[in-house]
N, C-alpha and C positions, 0 to 999 in steps of 0.2 A: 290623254297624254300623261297621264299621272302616273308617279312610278311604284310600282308595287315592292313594297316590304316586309315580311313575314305572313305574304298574303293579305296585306291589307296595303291600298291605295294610300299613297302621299301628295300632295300639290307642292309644288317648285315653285318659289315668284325669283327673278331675277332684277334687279335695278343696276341702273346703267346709269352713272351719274351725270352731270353737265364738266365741261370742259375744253370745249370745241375738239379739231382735231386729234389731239394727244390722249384725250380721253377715250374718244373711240377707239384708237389705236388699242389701247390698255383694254377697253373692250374686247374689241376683237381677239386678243389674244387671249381671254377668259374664252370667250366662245369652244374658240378654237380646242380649248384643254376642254372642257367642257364637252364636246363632241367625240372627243377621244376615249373621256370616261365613260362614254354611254349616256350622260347626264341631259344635253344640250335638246335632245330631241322630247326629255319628258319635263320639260319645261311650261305648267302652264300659265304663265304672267310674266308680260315685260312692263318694266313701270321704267321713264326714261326720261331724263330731262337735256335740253342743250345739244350737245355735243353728242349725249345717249341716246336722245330722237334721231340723232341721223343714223345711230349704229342700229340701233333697235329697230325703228321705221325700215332700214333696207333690209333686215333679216327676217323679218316679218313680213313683207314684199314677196320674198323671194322665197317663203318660206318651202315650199315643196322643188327646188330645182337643190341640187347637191349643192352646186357651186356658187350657193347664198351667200359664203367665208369669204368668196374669194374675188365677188363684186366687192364688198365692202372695202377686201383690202385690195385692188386695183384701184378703188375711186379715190381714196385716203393715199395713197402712192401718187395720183396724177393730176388729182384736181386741187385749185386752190378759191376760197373764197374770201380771199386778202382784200381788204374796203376797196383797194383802185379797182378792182377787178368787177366788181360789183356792182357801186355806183358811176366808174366811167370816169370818175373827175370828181374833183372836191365842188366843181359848181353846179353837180347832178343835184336837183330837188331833194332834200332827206326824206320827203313822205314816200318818194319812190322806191326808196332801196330797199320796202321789204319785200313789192312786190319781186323785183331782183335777185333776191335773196331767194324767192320760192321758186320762180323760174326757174334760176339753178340746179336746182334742187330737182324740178320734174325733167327737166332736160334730163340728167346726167343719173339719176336714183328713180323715178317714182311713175315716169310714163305715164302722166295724167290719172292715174291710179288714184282715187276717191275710198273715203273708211272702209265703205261695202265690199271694196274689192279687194282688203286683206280679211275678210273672213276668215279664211280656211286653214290660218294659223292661230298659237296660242294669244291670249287677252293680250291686247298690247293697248297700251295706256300713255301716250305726247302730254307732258305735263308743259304747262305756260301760267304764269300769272295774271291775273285779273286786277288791274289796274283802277276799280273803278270800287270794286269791295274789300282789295288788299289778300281777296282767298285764291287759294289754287282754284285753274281752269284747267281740265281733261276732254281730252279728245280718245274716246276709246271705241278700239274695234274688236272681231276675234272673238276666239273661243267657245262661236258656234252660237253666241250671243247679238242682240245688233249694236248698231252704233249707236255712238251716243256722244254727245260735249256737253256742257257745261258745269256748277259747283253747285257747293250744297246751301248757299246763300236763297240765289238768285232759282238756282233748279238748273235742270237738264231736259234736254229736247233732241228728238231725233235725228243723224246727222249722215245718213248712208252717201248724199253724194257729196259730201265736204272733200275739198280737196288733199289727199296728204301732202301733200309740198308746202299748202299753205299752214298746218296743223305743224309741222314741223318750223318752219319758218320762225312762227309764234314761239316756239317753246327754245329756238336760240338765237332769237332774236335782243343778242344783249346790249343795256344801253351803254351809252347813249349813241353808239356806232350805227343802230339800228331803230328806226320808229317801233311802236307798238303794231301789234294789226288790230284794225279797228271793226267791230261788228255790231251793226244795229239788227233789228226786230227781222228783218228783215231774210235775216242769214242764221237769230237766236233770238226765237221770240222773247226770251223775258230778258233781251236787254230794254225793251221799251219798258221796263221800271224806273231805268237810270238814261233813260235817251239812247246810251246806246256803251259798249264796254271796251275798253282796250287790254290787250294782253302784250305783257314781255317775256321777256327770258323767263321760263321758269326756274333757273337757279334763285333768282330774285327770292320768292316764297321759302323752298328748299331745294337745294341741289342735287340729292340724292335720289328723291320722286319716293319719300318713305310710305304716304297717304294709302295707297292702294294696296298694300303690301301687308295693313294691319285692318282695312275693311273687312268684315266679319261676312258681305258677304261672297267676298273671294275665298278663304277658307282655307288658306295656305297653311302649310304643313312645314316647310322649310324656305329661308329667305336668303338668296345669296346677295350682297351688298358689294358691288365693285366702283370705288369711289376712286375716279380719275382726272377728279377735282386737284385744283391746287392749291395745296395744305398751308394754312397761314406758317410765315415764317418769322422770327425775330428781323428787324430790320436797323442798321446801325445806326443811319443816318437819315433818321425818318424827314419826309419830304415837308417844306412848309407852303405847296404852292394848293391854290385850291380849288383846282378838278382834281388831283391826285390824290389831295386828302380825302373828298368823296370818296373815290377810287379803293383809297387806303378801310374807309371806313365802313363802305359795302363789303369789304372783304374779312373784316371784323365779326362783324352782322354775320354773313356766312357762316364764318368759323365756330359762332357761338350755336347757331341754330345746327350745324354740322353733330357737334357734341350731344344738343337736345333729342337731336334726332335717334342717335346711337344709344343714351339710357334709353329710352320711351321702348325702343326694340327689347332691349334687354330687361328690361322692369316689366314686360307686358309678358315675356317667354318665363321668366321667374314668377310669375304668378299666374300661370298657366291659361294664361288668356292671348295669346301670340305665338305666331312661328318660332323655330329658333332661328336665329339670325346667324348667317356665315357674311359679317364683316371684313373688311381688308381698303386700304389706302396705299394710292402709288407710293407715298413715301416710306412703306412698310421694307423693312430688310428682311423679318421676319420670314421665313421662305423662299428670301430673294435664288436667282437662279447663279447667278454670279455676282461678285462681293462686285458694288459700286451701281448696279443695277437701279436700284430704288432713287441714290442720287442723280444718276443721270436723267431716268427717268420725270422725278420732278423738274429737271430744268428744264427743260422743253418749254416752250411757250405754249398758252392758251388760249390759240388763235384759230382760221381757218385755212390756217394755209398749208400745201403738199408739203407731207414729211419725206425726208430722205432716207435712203437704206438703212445706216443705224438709226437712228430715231425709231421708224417701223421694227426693227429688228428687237431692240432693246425693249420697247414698250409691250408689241406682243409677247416677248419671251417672260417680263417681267408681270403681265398681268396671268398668263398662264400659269406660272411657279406660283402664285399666291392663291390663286385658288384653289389648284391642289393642294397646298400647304396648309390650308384651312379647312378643307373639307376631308383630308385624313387626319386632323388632329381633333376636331369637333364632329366631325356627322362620316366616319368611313363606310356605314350601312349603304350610304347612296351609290359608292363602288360597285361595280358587279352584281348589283340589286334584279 
């Protein structure tokens, strides 16, 4: 899949960041520009957390049918996975809603479709946290390589018939709206180290899914970064109630490891031990497509639920303009290559 540039072979990694619905949206709308440039099909790595597992996971799926853009953007137009919807009622059991949450998921995106049976497209990489070591958990298929889950703590074991519904599940699964999913020895043998491990959201760890993207033995040549996360803001009238401050203060935590994340890329390409990085944030005006794009865009909420006309309209147009906008000012070689 690698795109060729002056006769020599390049690797692509792409990251899709967490952000439930709206993020994907701004995905998709990379894709999409993405596809147009040529780009999108020599793509070999998707690293995706949240909101990016559902974008990534269904293009990945779908990866040899043309109309893989347009599952995505029919399911983000029609479906909603708003908490009533999911659990049923606020007196549904919480341990139940992740299965809930994955049912969904295979109903409506994944057709009981297990890692093995996204082989035939590029590396795709479901990032979730590990609750039990505090490290990222990976669920990776693709690339002509086999499956495989778990980190570099505890180790990694073979995973070809894990379910994707539930791999996805795990990596937007955020709290506390959602339990962890839980796996003993049983489903990962070295959680019998620790009895057995739970994972959350992967935004939790990092949002962006940077990990795979600077593994040495992925080998990546150029790194597009579409982060559809929502961007700390100044706040006037900061809240003093205290789940919100949690709230407030996970979002802090984000913020900070968001920044960490973006030197470590750049400090790694500056001393020539890294991809170059093509960064960009919804709230970037920076190449925006139309003046007010970027604000609208961030206000969008960071939920699961059906976007409307504009909402869809404004996020994909605004993540498509930024990616162009970055990769004719930093890397225009990948054009027309």
């Amino acid at each position: 899949m690698a795109l060729t540039i002056g006769g020599t072979a390049r690797r692509i990694g792409l990251a899709l960041s967490g952000g439930g619905f709206r993020a994907a949206a701004f995905h998709l709308g990379v894709m999409r520009r993405l596809a147009a440039l040529g780009i999108l099909e020599h793509v070999d790595l998707f690293t995706c957390v949240s909101g990016g597992s559902i974008a990534g996971a269904t293009v990945v799926k779908h990866w040899a049918d043309p109309a893989r853009l347009d599952i995505l953007d029919r399911y983000l137009r029609t479906r909603s996975i708003a908490v009533s919807s999911v659990i049923g009622g606020v007196l549904d059991p919480f341990e139940d809603r992740l299965d809930k949450l994955a049912a969904s998921y295979d109903r409506d995106l994944f057709d009981g479709a297990t890692l093995d049976g996204l082989g035939g497209g590029p590396r795709l990489y479901v990032n979730a946290t590990n609750l039990a070591t505090g490290n990222l958990f990976f669920f990776v298929t693709g690339g002509g390589k086999p499956a495989e889950m778990g980190e570099h703590e505890l180790g990694v074991v073979g995973a070809p018939g894990f379910p994707v519904c539930r791999a996805v599940a795990a990596s937007s699964a955020f709290p506390p709206v959602f339990p962890p999913l839980r796996l003993d020895a049983s489903s990962y043998a070295h959680a019998s180290s620790v009895e057995y491990v739970t994972l959350t959201d992967g935004g939790v760890y990092d949002n962006m899914g940077i990990n795979p993207l600077v593994r040495a033995r992925n080998a990546l040549d150029y790194v597009i970064v579409s982060d559809g996360g929502k961007p700390f803001a100044l706040d006037e009238r900061p809240t003093e109630s205290g789940a919100i401050v949690l709230k407030a203060a996970l979002d802090i935590m984000m913020e900070q490891i968001r920044g960490l994340e973006f030197d470590r890329l750049q400090h790694r390409h500056a001393a020539l031990k890294g991809p170059q990085p093509l960064w960009f944030s919804i709230d970037s005006r920076e190449g925006e497509a139309q003046a007010g794009d970027a604000a609208f865009a961030s206000s969008i909420k960071t939920n699961l639920t059906r976007l409307g006309r504009e909402e869809m309209d404004v996020l994909t147009r605004h993540g498509g303009a930024l990616v162009e906008a970055r990769i004719r000012r930093y890397a225009p070689e990948l054009i027309g290559a």
